[in-house]
RODO-2510 file (C-alpha; in nm, 4 decimals, decimal comma):
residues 354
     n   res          X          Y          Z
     1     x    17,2283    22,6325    29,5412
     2     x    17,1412    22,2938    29,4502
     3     x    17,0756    22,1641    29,0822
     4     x    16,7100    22,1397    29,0279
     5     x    16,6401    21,7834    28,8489
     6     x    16,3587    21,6598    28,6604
     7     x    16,3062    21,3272    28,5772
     8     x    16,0478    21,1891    28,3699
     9     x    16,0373    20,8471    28,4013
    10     x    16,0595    20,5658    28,7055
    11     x    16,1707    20,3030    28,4837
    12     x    16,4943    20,1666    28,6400
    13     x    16,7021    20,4150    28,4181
    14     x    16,5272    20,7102    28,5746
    15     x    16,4958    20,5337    28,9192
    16     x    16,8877    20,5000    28,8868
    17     x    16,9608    20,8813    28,8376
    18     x    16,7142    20,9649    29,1025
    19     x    16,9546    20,7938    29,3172
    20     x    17,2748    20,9356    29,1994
    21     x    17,1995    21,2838    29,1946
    22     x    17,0482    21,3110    29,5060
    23     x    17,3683    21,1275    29,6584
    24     x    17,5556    21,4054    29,4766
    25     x    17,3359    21,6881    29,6748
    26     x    17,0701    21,7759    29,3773
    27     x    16,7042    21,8714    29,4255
    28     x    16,5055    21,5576    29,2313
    29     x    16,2307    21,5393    29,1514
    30     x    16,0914    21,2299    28,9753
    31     x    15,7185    21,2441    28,7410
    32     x    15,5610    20,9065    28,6686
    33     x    15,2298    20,9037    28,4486
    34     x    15,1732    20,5578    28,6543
    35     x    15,0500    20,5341    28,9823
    36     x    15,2960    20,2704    29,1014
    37     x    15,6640    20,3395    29,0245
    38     x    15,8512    20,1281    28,7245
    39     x    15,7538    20,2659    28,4538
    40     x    15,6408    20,0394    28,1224
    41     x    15,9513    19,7944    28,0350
    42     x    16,0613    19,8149    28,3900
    43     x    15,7913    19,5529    28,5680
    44     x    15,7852    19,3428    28,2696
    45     x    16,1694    19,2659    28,2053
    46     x    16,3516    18,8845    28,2412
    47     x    16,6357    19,0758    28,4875
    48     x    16,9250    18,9620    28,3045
    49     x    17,2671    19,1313    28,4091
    50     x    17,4894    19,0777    28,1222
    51     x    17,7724    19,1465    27,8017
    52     x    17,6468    18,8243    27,6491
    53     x    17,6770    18,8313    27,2719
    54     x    17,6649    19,0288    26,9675
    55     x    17,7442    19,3179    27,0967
    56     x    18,0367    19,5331    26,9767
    57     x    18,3563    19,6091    27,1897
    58     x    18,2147    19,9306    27,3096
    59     x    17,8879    19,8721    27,4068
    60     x    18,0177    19,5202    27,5694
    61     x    18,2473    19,7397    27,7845
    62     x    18,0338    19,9576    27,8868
    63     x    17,7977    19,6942    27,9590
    64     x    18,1287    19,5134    28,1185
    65     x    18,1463    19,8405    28,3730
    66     x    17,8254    19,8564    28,4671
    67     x    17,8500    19,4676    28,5716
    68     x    18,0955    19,5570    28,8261
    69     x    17,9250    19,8916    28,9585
    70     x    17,6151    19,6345    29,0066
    71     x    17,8404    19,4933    29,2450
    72     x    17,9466    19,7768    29,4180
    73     x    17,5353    19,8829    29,5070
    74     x    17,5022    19,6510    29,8088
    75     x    17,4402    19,9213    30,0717
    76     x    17,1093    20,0216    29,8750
    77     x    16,7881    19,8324    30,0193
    78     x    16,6823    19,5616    29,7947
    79     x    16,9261    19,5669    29,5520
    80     x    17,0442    19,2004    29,5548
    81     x    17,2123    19,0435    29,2352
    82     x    17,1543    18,6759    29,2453
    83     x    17,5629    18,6465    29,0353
    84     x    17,3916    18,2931    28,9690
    85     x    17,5781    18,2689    28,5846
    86     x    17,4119    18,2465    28,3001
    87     x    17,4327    17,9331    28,0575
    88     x    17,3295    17,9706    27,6758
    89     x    17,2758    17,7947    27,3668
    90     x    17,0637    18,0071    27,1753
    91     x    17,3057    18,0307    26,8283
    92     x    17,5019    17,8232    26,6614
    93     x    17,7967    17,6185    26,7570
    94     x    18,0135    17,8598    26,5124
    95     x    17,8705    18,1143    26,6954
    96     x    17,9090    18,0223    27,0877
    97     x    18,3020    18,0031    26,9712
    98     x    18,3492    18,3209    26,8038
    99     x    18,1586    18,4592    27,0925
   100     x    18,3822    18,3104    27,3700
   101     x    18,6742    18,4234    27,1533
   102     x    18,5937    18,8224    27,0995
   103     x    18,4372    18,8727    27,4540
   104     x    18,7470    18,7046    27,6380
   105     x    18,9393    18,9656    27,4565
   106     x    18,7953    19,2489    27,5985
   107     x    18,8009    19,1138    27,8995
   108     x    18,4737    18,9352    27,9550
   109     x    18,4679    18,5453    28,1042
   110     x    18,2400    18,3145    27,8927
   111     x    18,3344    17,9481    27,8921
   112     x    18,2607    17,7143    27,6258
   113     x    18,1083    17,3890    27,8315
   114     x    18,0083    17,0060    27,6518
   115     x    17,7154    16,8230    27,7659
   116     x    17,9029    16,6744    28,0735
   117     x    17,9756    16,9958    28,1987
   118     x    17,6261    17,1325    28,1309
   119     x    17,4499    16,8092    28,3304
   120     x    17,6436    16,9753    28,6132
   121     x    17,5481    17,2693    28,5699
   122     x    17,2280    17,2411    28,5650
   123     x    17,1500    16,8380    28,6004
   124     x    16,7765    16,8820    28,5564
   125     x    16,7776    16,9376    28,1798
   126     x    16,6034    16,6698    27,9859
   127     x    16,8223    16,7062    27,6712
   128     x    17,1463    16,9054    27,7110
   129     x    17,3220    17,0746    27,4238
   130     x    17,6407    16,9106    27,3394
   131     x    17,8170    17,2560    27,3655
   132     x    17,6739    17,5809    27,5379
   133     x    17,8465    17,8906    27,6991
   134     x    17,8623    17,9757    28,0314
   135     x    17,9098    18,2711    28,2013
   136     x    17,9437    18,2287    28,5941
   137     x    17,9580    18,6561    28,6371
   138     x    17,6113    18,7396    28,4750
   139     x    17,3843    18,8006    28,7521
   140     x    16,9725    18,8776    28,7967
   141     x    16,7997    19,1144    28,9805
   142     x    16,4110    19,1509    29,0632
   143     x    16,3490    19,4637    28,8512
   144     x    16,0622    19,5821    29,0588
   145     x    16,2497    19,5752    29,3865
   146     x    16,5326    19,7289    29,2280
   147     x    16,3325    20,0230    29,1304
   148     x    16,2166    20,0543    29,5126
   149     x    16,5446    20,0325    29,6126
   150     x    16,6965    20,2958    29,4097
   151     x    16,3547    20,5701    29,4681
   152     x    16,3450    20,4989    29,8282
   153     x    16,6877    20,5836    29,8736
   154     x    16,6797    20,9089    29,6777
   155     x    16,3484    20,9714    29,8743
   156     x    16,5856    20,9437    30,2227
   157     x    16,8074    21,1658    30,0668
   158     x    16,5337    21,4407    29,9786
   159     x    16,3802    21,3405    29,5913
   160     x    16,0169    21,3948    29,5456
   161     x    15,8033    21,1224    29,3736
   162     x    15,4979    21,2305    29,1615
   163     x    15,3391    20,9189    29,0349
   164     x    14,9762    20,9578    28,8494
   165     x    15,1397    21,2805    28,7209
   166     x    14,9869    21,3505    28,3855
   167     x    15,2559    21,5022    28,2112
   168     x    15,1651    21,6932    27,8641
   169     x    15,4697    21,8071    27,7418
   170     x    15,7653    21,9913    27,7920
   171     x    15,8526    22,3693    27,7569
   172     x    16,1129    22,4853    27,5514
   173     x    16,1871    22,8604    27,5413
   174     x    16,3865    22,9048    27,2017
   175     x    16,7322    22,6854    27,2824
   176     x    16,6491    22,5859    27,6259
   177     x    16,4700    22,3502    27,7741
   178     x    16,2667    22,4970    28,1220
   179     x    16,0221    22,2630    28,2516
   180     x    15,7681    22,0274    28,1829
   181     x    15,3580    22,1049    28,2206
   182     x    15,1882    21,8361    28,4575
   183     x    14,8129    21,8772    28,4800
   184     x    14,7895    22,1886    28,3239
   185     x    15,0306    22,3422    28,6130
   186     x    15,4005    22,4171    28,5139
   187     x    15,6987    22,2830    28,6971
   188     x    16,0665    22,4643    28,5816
   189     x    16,3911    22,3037    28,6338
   190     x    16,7331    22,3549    28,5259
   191     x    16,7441    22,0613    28,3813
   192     x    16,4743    21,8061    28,2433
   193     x    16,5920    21,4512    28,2101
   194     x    16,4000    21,1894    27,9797
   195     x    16,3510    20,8353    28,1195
   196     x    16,0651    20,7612    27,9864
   197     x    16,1077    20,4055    27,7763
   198     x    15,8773    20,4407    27,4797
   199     x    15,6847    20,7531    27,5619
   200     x    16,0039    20,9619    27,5123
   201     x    15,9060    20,9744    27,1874
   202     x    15,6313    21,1916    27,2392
   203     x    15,7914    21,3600    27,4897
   204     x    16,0708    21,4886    27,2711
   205     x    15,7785    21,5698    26,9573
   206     x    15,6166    21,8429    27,2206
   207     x    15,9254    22,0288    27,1916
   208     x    15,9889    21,9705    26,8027
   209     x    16,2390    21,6754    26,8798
   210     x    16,2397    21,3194    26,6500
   211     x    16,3104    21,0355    26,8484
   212     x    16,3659    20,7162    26,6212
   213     x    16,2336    20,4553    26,8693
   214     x    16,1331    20,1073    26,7864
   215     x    15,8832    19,8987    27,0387
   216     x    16,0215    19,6063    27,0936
   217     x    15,7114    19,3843    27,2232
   218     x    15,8097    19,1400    27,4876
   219     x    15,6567    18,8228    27,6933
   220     x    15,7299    18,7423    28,0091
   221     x    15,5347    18,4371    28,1942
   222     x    15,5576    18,3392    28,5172
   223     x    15,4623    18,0212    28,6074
   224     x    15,3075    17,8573    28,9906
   225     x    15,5323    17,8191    29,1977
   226     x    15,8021    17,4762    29,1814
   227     x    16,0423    17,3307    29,4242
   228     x    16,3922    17,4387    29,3283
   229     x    16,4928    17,3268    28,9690
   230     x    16,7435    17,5701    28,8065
   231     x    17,0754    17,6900    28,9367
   232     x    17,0984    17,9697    28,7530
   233     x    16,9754    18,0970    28,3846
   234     x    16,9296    17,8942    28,1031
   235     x    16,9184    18,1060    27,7157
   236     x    16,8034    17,7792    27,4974
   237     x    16,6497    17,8700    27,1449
   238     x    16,3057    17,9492    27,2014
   239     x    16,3071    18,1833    27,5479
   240     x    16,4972    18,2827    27,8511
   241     x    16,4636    18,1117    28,1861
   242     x    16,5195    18,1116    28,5317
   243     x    16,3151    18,0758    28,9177
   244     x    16,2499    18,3556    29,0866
   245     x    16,2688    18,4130    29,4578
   246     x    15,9863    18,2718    29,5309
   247     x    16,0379    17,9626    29,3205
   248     x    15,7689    18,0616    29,0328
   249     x    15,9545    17,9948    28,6760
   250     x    16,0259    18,2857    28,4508
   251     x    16,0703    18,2796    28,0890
   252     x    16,0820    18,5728    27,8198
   253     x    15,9966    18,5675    27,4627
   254     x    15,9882    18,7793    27,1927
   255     x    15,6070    18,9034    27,0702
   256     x    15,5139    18,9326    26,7512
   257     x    15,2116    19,1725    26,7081
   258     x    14,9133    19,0096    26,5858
   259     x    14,9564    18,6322    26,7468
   260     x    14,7641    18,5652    27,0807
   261     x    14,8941    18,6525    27,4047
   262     x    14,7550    18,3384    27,6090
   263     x    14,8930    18,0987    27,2737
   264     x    15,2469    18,2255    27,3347
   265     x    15,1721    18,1785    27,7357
   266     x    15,1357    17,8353    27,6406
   267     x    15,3753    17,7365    27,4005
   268     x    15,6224    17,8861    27,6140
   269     x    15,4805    17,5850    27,8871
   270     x    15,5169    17,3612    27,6434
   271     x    15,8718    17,4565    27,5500
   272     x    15,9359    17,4254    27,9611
   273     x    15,7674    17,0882    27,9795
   274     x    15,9955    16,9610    27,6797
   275     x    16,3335    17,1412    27,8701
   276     x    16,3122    17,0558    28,2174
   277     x    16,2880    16,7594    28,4402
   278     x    16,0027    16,8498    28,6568
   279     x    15,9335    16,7804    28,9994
   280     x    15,5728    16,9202    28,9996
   281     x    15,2609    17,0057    28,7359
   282     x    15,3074    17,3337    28,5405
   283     x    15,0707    17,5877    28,6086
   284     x    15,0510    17,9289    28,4440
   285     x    15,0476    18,1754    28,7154
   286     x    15,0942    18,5367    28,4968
   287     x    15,1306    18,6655    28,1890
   288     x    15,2639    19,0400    28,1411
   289     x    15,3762    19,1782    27,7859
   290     x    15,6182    19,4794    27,7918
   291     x    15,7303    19,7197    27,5031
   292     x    16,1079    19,7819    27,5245
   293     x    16,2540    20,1299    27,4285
   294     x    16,5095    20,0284    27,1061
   295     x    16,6612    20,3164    26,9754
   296     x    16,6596    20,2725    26,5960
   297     x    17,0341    20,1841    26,5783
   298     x    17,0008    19,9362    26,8542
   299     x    17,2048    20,1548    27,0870
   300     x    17,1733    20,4004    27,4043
   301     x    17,0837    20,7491    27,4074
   302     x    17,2296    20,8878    27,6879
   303     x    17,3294    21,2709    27,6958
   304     x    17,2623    21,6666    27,6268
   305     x    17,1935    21,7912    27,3092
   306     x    17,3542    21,9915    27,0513
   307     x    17,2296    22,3558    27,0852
   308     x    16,9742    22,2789    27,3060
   309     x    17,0569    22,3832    27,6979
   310     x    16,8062    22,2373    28,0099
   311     x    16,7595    21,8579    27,8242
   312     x    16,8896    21,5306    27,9155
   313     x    16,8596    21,2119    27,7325
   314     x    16,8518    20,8477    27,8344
   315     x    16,6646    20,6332    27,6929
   316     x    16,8101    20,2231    27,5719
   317     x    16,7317    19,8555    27,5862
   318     x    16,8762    19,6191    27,8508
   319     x    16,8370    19,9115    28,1019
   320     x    16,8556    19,6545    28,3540
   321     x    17,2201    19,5842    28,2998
   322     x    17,3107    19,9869    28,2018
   323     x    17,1061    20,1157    28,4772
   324     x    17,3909    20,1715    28,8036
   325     x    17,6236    20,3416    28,4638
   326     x    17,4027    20,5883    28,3179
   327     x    17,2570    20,6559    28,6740
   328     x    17,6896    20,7810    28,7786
   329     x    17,7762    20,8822    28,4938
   330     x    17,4982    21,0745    28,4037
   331     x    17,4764    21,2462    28,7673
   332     x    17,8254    21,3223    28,6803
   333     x    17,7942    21,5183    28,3809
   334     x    17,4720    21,6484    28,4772
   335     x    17,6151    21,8433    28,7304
   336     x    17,9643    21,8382    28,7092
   337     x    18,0189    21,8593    28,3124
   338     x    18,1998    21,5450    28,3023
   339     x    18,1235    21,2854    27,9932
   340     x    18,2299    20,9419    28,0885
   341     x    18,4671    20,7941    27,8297
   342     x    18,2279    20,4932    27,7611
   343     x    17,9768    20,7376    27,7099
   344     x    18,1380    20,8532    27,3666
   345     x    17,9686    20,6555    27,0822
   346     x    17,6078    20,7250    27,2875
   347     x    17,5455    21,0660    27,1946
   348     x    17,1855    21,1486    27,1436
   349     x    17,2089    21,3950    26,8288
   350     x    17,3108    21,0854    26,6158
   351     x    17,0169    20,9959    26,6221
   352     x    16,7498    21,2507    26,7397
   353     x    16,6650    21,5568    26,4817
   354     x    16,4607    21,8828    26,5111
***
């Protein structure tokens, strides 16, 4: 008989392993508290598809590999990567260099570029950085169509979607994990699989579970839409950028709690008005905020716990760039037992205590 799945959570982690395991011939269903599908850091994400720096060799290969299975998800409906590179100059010059240095190690490809090289890249910068890094492989991806893509093809091959599913907790029977209680009515399953961002935490509590999680408050602002100015991304000090699809800028920012949403919204105009050479007015179009799901050591959780049978964990930051890995190999060991190699250091009971 099939594997019956549980997923709480439409994020694009849980959106991912929706896909994958019904591929692999399990009985999905997905519960989103929402009525639209996404979930809460989903929707409001920059897209970025990357390794790019600070990360250690492990995480950057993992990230590395799920790069390349990115690449291998064309036959799933509105999943296109834009591999448009990426060009930074957030850190120091020190910094760019021992960055290019460790990543093309392992295997990554970031190029140190001087202001010549930049004006090329992208020629409508007003004041190009004498040195930057770019990275022709990193790619974006709409987050919201992504998620679409991945549910609707794990609807075609049988999922359910519950969305404005009120979900109140999960059921544990002594070691095991059964089921989850959704509007008062309870649903088993032999396995229960948390995707749920930042309201894993509670989650986890109803069943006597600590889940150090830290909210990482983000900006995104989209601007009116502008005749083509960027080639690809650009990482300067202050935000993230790159054009959308439908030519509206997008930058990210970090929020701190307490300061004005519509100030940031601003300043972050500014800061575009001072980078770019631009062809038309700026106009603020939208302003979303997100909270991202950091575990407390800045790392994924992603797998089964110790002594405790029915329970899947995956929950991490930059699920954008993890999501097509956890989604295989977490439909692999799901239901085959198999724990990818890159999966090692990611094990949820370093973290999360009863």
């Amino acid at each position: 008989m099939a594997k019956k799945i549980l997923i709480v959570g439409s994020g694009i982690i849980g959106a991912s392993l929706a896909y994958h395991l019904a591929a692999k011939g399990a009985e999905v269903t997905v519960i989103e508290a929402k009525t639209k599908a996404g979930g809460v850091a989903t929707p409001n994400t920059w897209g970025w598809i990357n390794a790019s720096w600070g990360n250690p060799e492990p995480y950057a290969k993992l990230r590395m590999r799920s790069m390349d299975m990115w690449r291998s998800l064309g036959s799933v409906k509105n999943l296109t990567v834009n591999w448009c590179g990426g060009l930074m100059w957030d850190t120091s010059p020190e910094n760019l260099k021992a960055y290019v240095t460790t990543h093309s190690a392992w295997g990554y490809r970031p190029q140190l570029v001087d202001k010549a090289e930049v004006n090329r890249l992208e020629p409508n910068l007003l004041f190009p950085p004498e040195l930057a890094v770019h990275v022709a492989e990193e790619g974006v991806i709409e987050p919201e169509a992504a998620v679409s893509g991945f549910l609707n093809d794990a609807l075609a091959a049988g999922a359910v979607f519950k969305n404005a599913a009120r979900l109140q907790r999960l059921i544990r029977d002594d070691a095991r994990i059964t089921g989850v209680i959704v509007e008062d009515q309870v649903i088993n399953a032999d396995e229960v699989v948390v995707a749920a961002g930042v309201e894993s935490v509670g989650l986890l509590q109803s069943v006597g579970l600590a889940l150090p999680l830290k909210e990482s408050a983000a900006i995104v602002v989209y601007t009116q839409p502008m005749p083509s100015i960027l080639n690809g991304m650009v990482i300067p000090p202050d935000m993230e950028l790159r054009q959308c699809p439908d030519g509206r800028l997008l930058a990210a920012t970090n929020f701190n709690e307490g300061h004005d949403k519509g100030a940031i919204a601003e300043d972050v105009l500014k800061n575009i008005r001072k980078l770019l050479r631009l062809n038309q007015v700026l106009k603020l179009d939208e302003v979303r905020m997100g909270y991202r799901p950091m575990p407390s050591d800045g790392f994924p959780l992603i797998g089964r716990m110790n002594n405790i049978d029915g329970l899947y964990v995956a929950v991490t930051h930059s699920g954008i760039t993890l999501a097509p890995a956890i989604g295989a190999f977490g439909a692999a060991e799901i239901l085959d037992g198999l724990r990818h190699e890159l999966l090692a250091h990611y094990q949820p009971n370093r973290l999360i205590t009863q």
